[in-house]
The first five atom37 places (N, CA, C, CB, O) and aatype in JSON, in Angstrom:
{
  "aatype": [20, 20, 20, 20, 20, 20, 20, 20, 20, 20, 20, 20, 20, 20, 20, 20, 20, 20, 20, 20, 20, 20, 20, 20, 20, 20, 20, 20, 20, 20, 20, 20, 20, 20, 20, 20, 20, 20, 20, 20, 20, 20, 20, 20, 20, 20, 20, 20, 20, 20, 20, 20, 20, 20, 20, 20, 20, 20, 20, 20, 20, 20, 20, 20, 20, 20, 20, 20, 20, 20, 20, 20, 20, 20, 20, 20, 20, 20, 20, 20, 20, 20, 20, 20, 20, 20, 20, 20, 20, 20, 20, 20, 20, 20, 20, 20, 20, 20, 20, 20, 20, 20, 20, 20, 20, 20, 20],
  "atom_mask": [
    [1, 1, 1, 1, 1],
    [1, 1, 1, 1, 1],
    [1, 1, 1, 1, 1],
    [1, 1, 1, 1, 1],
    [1, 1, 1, 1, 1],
    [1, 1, 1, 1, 1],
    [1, 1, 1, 1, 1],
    [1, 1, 1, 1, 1],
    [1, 1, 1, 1, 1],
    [1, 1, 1, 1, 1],
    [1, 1, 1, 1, 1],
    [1, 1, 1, 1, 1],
    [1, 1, 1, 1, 1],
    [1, 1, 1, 1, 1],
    [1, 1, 1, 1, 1],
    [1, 1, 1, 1, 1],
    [1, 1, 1, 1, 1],
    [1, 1, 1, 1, 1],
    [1, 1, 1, 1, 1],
    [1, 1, 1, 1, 1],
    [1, 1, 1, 1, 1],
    [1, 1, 1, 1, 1],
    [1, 1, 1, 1, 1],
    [1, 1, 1, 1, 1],
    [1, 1, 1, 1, 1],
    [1, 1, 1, 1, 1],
    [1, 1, 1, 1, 1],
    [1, 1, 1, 1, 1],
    [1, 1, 1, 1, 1],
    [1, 1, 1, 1, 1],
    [1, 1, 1, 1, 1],
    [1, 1, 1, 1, 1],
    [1, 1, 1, 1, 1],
    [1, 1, 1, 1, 1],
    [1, 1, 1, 1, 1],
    [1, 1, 1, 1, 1],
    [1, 1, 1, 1, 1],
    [1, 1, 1, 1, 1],
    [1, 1, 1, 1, 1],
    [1, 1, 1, 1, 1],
    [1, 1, 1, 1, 1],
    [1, 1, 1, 1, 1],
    [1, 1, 1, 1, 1],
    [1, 1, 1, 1, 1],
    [1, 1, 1, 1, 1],
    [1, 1, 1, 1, 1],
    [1, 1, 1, 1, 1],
    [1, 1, 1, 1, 1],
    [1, 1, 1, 1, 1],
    [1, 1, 1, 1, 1],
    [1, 1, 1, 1, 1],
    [1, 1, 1, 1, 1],
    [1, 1, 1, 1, 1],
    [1, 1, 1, 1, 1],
    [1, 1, 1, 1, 1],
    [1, 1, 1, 1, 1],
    [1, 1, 1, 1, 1],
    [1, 1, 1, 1, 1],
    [1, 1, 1, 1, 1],
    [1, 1, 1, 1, 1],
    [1, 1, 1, 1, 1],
    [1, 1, 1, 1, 1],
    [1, 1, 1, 1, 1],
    [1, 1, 1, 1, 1],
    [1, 1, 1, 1, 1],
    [1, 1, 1, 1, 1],
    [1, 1, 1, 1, 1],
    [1, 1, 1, 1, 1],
    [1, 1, 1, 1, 1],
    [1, 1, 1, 1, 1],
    [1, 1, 1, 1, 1],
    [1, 1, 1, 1, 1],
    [1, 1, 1, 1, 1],
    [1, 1, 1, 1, 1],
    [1, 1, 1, 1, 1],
    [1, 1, 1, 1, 1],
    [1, 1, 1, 1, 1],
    [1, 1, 1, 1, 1],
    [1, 1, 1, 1, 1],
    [1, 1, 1, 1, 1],
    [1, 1, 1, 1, 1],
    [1, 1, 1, 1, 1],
    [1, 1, 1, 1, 1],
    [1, 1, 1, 1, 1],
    [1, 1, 1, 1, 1],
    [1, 1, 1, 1, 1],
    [1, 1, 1, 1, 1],
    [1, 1, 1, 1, 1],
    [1, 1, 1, 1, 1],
    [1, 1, 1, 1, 1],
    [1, 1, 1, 1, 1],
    [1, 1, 1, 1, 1],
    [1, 1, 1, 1, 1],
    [1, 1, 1, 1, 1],
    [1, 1, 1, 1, 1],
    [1, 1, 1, 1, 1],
    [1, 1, 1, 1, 1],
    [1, 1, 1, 1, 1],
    [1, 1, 1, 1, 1],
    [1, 1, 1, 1, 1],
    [1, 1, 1, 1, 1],
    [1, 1, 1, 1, 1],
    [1, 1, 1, 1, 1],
    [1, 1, 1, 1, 1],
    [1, 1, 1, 1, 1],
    [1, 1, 1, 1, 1],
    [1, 1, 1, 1, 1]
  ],
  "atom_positions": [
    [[221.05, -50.13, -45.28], [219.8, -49.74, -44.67], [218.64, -50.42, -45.41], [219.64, -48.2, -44.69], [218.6, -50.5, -46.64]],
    [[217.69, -50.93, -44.58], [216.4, -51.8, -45.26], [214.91, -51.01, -45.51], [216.03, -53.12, -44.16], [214.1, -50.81, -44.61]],
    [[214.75, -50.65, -46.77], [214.05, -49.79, -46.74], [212.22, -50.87, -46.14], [214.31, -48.92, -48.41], [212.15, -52.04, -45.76]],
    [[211.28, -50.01, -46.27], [210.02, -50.75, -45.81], [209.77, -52.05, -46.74], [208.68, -49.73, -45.9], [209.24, -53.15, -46.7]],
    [[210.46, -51.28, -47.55], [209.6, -52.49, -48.94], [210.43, -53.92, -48.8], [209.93, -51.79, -51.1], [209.88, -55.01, -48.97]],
    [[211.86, -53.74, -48.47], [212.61, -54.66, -48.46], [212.25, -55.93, -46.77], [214.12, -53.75, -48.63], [213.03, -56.85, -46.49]],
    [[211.4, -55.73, -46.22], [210.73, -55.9, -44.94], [209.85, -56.85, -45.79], [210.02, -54.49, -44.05], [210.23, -58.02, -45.65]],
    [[208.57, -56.68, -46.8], [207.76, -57.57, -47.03], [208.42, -58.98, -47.42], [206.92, -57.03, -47.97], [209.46, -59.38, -47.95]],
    [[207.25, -59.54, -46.84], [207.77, -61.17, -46.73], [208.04, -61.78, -48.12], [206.55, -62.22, -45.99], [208.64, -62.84, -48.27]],
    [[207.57, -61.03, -49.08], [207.46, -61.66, -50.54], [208.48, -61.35, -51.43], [206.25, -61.25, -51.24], [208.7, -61.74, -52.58]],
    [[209.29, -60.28, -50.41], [210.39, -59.45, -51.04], [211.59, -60.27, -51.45], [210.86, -58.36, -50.07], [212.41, -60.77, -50.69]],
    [[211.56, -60.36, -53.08], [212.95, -61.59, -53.14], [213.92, -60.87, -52.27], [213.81, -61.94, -54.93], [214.15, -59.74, -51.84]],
    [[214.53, -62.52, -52.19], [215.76, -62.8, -51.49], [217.39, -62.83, -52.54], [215.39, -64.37, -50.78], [218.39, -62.15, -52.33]],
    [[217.22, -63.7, -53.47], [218.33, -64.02, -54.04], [219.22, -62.99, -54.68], [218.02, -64.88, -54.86], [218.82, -61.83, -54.78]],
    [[220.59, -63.41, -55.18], [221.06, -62.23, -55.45], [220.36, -61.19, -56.81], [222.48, -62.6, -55.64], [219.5, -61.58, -57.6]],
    [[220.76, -60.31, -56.79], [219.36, -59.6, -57.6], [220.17, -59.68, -59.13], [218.8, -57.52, -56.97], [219.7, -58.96, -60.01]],
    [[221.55, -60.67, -59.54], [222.01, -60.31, -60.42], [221.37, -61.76, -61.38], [223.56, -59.91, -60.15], [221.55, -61.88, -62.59]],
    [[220.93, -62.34, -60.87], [220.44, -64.09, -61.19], [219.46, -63.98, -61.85], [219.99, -65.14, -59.99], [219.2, -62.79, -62.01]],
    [[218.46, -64.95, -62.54], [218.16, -64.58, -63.71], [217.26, -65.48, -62.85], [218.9, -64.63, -65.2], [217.71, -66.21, -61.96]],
    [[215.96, -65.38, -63.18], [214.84, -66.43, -62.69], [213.44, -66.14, -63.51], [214.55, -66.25, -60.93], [213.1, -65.09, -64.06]],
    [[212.6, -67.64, -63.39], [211.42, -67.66, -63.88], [210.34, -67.62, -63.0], [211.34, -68.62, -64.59], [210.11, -68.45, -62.12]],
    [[209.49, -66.34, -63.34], [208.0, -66.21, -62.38], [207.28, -65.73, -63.28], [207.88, -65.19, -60.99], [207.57, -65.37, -64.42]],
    [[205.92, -65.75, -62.5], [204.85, -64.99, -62.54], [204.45, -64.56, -61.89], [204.16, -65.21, -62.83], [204.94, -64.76, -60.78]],
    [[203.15, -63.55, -61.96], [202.41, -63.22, -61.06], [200.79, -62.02, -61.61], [203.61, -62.59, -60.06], [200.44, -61.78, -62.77]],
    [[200.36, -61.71, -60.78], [198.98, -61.06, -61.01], [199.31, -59.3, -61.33], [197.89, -61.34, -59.42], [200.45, -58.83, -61.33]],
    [[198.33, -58.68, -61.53], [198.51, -57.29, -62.2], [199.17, -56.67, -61.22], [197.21, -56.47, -62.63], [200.12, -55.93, -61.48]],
    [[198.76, -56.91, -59.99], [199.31, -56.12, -58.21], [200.87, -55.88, -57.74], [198.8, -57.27, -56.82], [201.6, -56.84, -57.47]],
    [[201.32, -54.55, -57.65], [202.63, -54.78, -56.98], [202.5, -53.75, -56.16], [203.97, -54.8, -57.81], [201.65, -52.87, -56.27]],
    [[203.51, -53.83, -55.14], [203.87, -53.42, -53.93], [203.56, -51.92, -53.81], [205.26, -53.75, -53.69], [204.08, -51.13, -54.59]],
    [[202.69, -51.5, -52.8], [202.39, -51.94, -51.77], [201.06, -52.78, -51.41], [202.51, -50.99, -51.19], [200.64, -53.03, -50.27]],
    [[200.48, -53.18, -52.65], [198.95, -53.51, -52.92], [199.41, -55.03, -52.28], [198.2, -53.38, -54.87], [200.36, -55.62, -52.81]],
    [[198.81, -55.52, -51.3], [198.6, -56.49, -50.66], [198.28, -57.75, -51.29], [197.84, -56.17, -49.93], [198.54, -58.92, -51.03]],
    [[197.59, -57.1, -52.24], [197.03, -58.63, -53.3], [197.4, -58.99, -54.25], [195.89, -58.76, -53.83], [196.85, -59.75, -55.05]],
    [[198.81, -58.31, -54.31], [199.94, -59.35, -55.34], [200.61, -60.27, -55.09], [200.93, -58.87, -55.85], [201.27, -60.39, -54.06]],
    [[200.56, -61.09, -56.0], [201.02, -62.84, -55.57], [202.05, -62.66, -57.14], [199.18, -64.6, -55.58], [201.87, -62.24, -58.28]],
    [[203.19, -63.26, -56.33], [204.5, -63.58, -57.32], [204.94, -65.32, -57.1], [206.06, -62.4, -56.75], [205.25, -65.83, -56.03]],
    [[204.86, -65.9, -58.24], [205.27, -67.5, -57.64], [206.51, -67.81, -59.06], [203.41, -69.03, -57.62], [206.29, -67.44, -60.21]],
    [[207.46, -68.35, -58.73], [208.09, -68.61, -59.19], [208.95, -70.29, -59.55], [208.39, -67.75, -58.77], [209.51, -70.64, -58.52]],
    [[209.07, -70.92, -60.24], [209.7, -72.18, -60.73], [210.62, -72.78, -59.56], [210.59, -71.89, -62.11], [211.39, -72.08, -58.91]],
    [[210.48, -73.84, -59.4], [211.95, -74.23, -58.33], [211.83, -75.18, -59.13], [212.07, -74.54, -56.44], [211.01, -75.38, -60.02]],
    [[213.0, -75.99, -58.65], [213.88, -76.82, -59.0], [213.87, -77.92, -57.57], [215.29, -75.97, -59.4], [214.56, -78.94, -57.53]],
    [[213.04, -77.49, -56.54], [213.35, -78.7, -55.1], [211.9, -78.86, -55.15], [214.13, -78.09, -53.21], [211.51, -78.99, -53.99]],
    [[210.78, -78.92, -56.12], [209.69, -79.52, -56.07], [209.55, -80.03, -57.12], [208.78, -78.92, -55.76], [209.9, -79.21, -57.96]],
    [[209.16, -81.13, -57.69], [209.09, -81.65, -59.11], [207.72, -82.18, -58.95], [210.28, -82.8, -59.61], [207.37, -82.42, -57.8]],
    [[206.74, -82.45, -60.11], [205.34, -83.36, -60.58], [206.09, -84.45, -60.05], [204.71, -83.51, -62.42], [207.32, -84.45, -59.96]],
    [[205.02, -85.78, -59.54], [205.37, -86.84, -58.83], [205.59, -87.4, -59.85], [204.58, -87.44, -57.9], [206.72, -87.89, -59.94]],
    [[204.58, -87.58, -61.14], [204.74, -88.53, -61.73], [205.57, -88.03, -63.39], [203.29, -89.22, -61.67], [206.06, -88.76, -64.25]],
    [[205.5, -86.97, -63.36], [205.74, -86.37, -64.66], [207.32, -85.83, -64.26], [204.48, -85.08, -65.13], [208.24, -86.08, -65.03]],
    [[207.48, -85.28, -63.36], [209.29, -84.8, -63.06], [209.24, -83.57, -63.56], [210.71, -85.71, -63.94], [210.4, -83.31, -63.9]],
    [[208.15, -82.12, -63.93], [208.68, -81.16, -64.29], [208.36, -80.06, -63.29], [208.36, -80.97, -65.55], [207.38, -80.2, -62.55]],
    [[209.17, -78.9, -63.21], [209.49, -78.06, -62.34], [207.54, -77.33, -61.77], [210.82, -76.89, -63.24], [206.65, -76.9, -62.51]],
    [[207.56, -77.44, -60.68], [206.59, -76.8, -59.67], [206.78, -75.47, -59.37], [206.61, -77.44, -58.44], [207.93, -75.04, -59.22]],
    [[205.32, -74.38, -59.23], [205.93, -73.6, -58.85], [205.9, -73.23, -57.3], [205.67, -72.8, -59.63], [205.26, -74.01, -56.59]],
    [[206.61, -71.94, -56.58], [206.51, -71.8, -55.15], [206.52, -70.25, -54.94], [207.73, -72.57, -54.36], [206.92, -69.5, -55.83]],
    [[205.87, -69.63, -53.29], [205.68, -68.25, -53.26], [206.83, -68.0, -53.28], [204.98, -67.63, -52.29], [207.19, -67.18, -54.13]],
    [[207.91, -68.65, -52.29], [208.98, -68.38, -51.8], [210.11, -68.41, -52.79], [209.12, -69.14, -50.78], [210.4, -69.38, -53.49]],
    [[210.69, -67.32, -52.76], [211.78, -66.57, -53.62], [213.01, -67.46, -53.4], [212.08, -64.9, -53.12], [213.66, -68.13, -54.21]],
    [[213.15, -67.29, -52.13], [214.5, -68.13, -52.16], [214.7, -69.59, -52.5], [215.01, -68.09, -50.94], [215.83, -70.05, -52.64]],
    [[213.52, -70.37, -52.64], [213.2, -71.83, -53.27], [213.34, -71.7, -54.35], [211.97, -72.48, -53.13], [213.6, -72.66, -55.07]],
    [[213.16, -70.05, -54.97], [213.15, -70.1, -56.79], [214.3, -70.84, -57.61], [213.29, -68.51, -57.41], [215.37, -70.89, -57.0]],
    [[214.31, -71.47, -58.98], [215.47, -71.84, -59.0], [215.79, -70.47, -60.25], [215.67, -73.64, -59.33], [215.06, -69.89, -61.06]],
    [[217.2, -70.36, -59.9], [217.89, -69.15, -59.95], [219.25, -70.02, -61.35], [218.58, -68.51, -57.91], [219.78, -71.12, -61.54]],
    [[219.23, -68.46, -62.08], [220.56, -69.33, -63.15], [221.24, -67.89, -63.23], [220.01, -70.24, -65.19], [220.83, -66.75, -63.05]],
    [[222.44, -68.44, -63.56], [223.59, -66.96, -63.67], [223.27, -66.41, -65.2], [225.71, -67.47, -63.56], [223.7, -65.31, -65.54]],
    [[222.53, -67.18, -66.05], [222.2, -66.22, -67.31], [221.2, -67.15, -68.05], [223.66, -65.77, -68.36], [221.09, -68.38, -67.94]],
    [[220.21, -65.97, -69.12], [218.84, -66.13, -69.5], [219.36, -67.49, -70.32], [218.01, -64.71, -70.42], [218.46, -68.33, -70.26]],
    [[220.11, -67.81, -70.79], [220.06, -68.51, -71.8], [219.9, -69.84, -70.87], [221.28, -68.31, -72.85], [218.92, -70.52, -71.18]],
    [[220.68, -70.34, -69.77], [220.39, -71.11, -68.58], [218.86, -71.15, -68.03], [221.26, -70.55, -67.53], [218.18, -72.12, -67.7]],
    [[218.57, -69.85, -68.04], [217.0, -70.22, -67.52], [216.19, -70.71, -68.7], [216.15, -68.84, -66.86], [215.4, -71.66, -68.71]],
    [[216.56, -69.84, -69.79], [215.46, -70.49, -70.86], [215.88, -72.36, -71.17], [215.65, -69.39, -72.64], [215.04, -72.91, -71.89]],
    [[216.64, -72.95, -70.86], [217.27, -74.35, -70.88], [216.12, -75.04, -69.94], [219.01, -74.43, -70.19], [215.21, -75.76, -70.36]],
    [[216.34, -74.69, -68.71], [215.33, -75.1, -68.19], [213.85, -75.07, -68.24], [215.56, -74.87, -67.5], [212.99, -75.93, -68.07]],
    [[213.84, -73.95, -68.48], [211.86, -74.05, -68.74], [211.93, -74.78, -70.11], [210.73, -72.12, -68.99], [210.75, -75.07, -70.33]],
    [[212.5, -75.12, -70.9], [212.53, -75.86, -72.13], [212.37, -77.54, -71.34], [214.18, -75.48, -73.16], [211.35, -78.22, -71.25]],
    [[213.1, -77.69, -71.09], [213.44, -78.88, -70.24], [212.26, -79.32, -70.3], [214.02, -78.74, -68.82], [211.79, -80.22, -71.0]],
    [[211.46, -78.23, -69.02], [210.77, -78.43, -68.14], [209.41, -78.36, -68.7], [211.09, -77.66, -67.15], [208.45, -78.77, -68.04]],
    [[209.24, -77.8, -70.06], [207.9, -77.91, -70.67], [208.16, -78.75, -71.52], [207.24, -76.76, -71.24], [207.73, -78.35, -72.6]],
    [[208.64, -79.7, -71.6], [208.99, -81.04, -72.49], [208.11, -81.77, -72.01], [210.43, -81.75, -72.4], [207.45, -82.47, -72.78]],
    [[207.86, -81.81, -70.45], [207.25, -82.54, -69.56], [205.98, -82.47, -69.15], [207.8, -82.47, -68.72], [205.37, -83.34, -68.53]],
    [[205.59, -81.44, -69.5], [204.49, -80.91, -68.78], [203.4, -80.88, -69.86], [204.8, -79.47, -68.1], [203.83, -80.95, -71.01]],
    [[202.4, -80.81, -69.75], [201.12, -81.29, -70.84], [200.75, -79.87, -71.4], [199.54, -82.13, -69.99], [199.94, -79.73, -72.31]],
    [[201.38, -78.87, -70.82], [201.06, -77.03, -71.51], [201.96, -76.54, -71.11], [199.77, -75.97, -71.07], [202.43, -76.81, -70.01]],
    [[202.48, -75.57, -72.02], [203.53, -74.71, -71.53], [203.19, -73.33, -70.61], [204.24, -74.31, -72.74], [202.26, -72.53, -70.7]],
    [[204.11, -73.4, -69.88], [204.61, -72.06, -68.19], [204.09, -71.37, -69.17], [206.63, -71.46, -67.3], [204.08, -71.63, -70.38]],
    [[203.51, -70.15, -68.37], [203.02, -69.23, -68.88], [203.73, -68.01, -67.36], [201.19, -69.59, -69.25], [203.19, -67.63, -66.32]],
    [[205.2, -67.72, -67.99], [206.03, -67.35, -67.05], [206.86, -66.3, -67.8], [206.8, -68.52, -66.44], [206.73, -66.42, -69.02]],
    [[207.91, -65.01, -67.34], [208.46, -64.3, -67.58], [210.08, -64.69, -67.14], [207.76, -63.31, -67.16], [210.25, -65.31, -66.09]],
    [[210.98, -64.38, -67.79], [212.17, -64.37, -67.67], [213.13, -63.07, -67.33], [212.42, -64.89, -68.68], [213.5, -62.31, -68.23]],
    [[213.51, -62.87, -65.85], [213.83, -61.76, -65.94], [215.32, -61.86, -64.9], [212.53, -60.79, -65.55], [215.82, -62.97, -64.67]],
    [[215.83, -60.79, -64.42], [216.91, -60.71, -63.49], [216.33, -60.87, -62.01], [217.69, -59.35, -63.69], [215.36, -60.12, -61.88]],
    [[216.47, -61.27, -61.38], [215.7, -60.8, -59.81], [215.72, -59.21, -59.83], [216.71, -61.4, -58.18], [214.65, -58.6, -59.71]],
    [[216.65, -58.69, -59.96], [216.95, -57.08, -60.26], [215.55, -56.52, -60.81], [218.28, -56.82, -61.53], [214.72, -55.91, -60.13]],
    [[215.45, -56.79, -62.04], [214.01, -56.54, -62.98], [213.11, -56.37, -62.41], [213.51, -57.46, -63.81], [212.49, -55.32, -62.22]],
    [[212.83, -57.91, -61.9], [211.52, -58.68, -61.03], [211.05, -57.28, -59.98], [212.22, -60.44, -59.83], [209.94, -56.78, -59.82]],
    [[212.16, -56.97, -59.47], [212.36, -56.14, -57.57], [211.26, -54.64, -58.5], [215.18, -55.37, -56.69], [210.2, -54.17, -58.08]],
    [[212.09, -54.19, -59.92], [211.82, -52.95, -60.09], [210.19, -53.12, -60.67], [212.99, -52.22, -61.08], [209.43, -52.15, -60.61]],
    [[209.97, -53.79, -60.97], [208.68, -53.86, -61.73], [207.74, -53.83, -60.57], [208.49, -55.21, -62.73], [206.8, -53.04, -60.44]],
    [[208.24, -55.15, -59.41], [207.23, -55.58, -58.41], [206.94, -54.72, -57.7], [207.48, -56.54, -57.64], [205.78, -54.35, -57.52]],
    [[208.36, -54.04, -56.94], [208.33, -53.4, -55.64], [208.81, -52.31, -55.68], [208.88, -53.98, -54.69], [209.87, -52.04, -55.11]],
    [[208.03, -51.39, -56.42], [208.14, -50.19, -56.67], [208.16, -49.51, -55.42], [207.23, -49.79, -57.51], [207.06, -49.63, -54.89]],
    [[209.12, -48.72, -54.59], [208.36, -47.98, -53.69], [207.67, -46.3, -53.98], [209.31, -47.96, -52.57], [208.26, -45.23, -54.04]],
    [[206.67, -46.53, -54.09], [205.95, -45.21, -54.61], [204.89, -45.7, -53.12], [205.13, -45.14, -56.73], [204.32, -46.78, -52.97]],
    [[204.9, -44.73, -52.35], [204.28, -44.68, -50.99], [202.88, -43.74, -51.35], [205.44, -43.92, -49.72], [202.05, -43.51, -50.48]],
    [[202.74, -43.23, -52.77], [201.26, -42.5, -52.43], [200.57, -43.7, -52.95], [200.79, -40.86, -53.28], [199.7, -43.33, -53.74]],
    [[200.6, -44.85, -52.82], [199.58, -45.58, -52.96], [199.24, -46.7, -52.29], [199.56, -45.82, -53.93], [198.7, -47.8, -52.44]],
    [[200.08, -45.57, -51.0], [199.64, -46.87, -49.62], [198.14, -46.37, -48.98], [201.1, -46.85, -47.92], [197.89, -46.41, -47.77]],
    [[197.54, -46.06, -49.62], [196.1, -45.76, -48.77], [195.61, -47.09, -48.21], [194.79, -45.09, -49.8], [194.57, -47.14, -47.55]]
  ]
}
């Protein structure tokens, strides 16, 4: 059964046991004006080659464990002129932190 929350468009996708790198603003669900963007791996800097980020969850790039994700953002701030200023978590994590469903604060 899909609860409401699992309906928003921003609502990751991937499996929730995967380990991924995002960010995002103070706002979570149901507050409209939270933005979550996360690292992929299918957009790279043109000229530099390090990981871009995207809204879309399922573009995120996803690793079966932290030590894999932290590889990559290592990688990937080798490249980049400042380091991600990003969190490392489970998609699982991500869901409980983001998309809380607590409905008294759908005014």
């Amino acid at each position: 059964m899909t609860t409401r929350l699992q309906q928003a468009m921003d609502y990751p996708t991937p499996d929730p046991d995967l380990w991924v790198l995002w960010s995002g603003n103070d706002h979570a669900w149901p507050d409209a004006r939270r933005e979550t963007w996360y690292l992929t791996d299918m957009k790279l800097h043109i000229l530099k080659g390090f990981a871009l980020f995207t809204y879309d969850s399922a573009s995120a790039a996803t690793f079966a464990t932290k030590k894999d994700a932290q590889a990559f953002l290592q990688e990937h701030e080798l490249r980049r002129p400042h380091p991600y200023s990003v969190r490392i978590t489970t998609i699982r994590d991500l869901i409980a932190e983001r998309f809380v469903d607590n409905r008294e604060n759908t005014c």
